[in-house]
N, C-alpha and C positions, 0 to 999 in steps of 0.2 A: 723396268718397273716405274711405275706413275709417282710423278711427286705426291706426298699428302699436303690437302690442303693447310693443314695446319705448319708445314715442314717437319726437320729433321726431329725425328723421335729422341727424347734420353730416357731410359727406363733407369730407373734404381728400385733395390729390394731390400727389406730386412726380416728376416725370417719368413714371415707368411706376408705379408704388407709387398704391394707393388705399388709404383706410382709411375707416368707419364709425363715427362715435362715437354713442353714442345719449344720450336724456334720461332712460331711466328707465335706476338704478345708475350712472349718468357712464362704459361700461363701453365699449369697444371690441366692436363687433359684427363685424364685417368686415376683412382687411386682406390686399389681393391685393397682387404685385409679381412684373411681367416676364409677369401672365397667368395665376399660379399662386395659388391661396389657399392664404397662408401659417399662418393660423390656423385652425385649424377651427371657424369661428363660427355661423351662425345667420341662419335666414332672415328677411327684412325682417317677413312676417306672418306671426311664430313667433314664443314665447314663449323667454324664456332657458332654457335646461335646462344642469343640470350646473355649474353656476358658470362657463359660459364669458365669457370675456373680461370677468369681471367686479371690482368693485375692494372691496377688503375691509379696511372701516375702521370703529371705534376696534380691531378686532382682526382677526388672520387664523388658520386656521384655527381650534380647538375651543376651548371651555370646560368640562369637565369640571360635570356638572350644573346648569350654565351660572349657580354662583356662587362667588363669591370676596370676598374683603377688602380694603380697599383705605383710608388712613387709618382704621385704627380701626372701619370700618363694613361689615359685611355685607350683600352687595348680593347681588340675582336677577334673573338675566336669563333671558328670556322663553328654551322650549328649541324652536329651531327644528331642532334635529335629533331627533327626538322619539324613533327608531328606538333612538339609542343615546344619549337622556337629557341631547344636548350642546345648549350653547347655539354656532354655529357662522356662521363668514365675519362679524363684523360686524353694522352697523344699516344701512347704506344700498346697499345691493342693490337694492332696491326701490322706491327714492324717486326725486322728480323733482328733478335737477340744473340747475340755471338758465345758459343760455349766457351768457357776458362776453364773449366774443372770437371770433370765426369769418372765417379768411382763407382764402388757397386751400391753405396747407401748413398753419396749425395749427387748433385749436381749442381755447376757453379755459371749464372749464365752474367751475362753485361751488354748495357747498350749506350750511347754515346747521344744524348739530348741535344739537338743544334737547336740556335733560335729560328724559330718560323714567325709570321705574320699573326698575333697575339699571346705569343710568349717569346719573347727576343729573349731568351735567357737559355744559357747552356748546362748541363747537369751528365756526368757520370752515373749511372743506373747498374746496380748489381742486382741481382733474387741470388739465392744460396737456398735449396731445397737439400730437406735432410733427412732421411726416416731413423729409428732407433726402434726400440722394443717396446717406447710408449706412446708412439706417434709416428706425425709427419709434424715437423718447423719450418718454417718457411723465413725467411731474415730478408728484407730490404734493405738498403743502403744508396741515399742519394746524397751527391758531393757538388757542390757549388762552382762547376770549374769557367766561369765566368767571369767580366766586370765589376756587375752590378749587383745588389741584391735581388733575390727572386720571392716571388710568393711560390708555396708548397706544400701539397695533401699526399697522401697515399692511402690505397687502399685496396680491396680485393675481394674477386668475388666469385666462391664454393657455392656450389648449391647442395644440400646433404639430402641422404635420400634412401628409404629403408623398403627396398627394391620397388621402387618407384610406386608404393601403397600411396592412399591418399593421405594430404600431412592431415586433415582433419584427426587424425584418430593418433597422431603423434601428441608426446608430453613432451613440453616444453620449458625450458627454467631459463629468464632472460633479468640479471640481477641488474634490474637498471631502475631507477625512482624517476626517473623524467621521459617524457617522447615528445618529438617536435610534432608541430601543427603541420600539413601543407596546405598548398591550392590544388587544383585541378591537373598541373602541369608539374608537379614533385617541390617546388619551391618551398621551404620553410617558411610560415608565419607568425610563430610563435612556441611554446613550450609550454607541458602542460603537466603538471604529476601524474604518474600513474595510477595511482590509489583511488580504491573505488570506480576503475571505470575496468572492462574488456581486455586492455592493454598491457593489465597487470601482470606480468609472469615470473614475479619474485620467488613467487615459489608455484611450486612446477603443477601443469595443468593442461588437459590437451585441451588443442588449438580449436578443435569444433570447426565449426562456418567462419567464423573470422577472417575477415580478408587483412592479409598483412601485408604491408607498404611502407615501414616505420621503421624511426632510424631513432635511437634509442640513446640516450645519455645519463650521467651521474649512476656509471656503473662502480657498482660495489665489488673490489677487490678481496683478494684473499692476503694470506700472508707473505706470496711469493710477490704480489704486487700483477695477479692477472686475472682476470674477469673470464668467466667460465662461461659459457652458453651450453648448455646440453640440450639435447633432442633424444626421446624414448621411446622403444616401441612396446607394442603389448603384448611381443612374448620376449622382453627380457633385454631383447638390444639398445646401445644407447650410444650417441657420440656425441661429445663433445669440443664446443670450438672454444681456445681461449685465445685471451690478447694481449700484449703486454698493458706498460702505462704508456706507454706513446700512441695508442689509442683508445683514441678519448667517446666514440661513436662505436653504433655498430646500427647495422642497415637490414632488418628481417624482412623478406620479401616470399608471400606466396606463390608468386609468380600469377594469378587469375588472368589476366586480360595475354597473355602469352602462350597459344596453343602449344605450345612445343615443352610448357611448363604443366599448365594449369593444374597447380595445387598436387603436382606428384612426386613435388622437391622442395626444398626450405632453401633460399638464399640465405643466408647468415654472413655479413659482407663487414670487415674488419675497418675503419676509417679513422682515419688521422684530426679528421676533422667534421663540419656537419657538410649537409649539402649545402652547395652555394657559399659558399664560404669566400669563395673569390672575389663575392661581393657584401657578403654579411660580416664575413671578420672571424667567427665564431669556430676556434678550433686551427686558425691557418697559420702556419708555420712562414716564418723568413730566412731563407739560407743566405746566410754574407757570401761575399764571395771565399774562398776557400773552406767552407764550413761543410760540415758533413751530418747526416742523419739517418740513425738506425733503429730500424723494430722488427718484432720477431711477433707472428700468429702462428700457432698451431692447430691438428686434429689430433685428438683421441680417441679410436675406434676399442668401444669394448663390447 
């Protein structure tokens, strides 16, 4: 039998809920519940397209010429968006995650960060996927097993999708008071409130023609300390994405300029930080050397 492109499969279940984690990116490929594919993922012998369900670390989203500063030193990172000059999603997209742990609700994966040519820094990488009766969780965990200190984002990226209808006709509730400005190539320029403009989705409203591309801040919590996103359809279905407080962003993408997307899935993409941050500062985290850092997003399919 043929390898999948993705590799080795883990499935876990809970009740009606299935999900797919795979070996190549650590990244969720699959995640049904009640019968329905909740994410718009990817076929077992198909390649990842479009960042789905995949996990984006030491950064998420762009890097602007894909270099920056970082104690005192000027680093280059490789531009895998070559289109618009960015270095983009991270370094392990692409790589093989080692399984640790695999039971019939979770699965426990890890990967081992060496320094390359613009990020000389080393880091321990866990994901821990978990289903239960209200969800899927998902927990990160990155360890500083290095020298020096490192700059550090996490993030990840679902696309939701209510059998691949158009999102136009989906409602949407995104509790955030601010969205960044970009340019032409995803860079932040600015920050701008949402009130009064399109961008608004505090309280919940479908999407229409709206093209979404926005990465959204001064999200407003509950009382558990997690910021909810929901997506609704109009006969009654609705899911759900939260995020703890360790992230501080969240990244709504229509998909438009992406045939393989074009507006029949919502990215809803959880981040630790903004984009570009590697060089803007805004949101980026510093792992000491022995230091460690953990967050948890989830789905709630109801």
């Amino acid at each position: 039998m043929a390898e999948p492109p993705s590799g080795r499969q883990f499935e876990i279940a809970c009740g009606e809920q299935r999900a797919w984690v795979v070996e190549v990116g650590g990244g969720i490929r699959r995640y049904v519940s009640g019968g329905r594919d909740v994410l718009d993922g990817y076929a077992e012998d198909a390649v990842c397209t479009s960042g789905r369900g995949q996990c984006l670390i030491p950064w998420p989203n762009r890097v602007a010429g894909g270099s920056y500063e970082f104690g005192g030193r000027r680093q280059q990172l490789a531009l895998t968006e070559p289109s618009a000059g960015n270095a983009i999603h991270g370094l392990v997209r692409w790589v093989n995650w080692q399984l640790t742990e695999h039971h019939e609700d979770r699965v426990a994966l890890t990967y081992l960060l060496h320094p390359r040519p613009g990020y000389p820094h080393t880091l321990q990488l866990s994901l821990d996927y978990r289903l239960a009766a209200g969800g899927l969780t998902v927990r990160t965990t990155a360890t500083n097993i290095g020298i020096a200190p490192c700059p550090f984002g996490a993030g990840a990226h679902p696309y939701l999708t209510f059998d691949r209808s158009p999102v136009d006709e989906v409602t949407l509730r995104v509790p955030a008071g601010t969205r960044l400005l970009s340019d032409g190539k995803g860079i932040p320029t600015g920050a701008a409130p949402v009130e009064g403009t399109s961008f608004d989705f505090r309280e919940p409203r479908p999407i229409g023609a709206l093209q979404l591309d926005t990465a959204y801040t001064d999200l407003e919590r509950d009382t558990d300390g997690r910021a909810r996103i929901v997506l609704a359809s109009g006969d009654g279905r609705a899911t759900t994405v939260w995020l703890d407080e360790h992230y501080s962003h969240v990244m709504v993408f229509s998909g438009d300029p992406l045939p393989d997307v074009a507006r029949r899935s919502l990215a809803v993409e959880p981040m630790t930080c903004a984009p570009n941050a590697f060089r803007g500062g805004d949101g980026l985290l510093t792992l000491d050397p022995g230091a460690s850092f953990t967050a948890e997003w989830g789905i709630e399919p109801a």
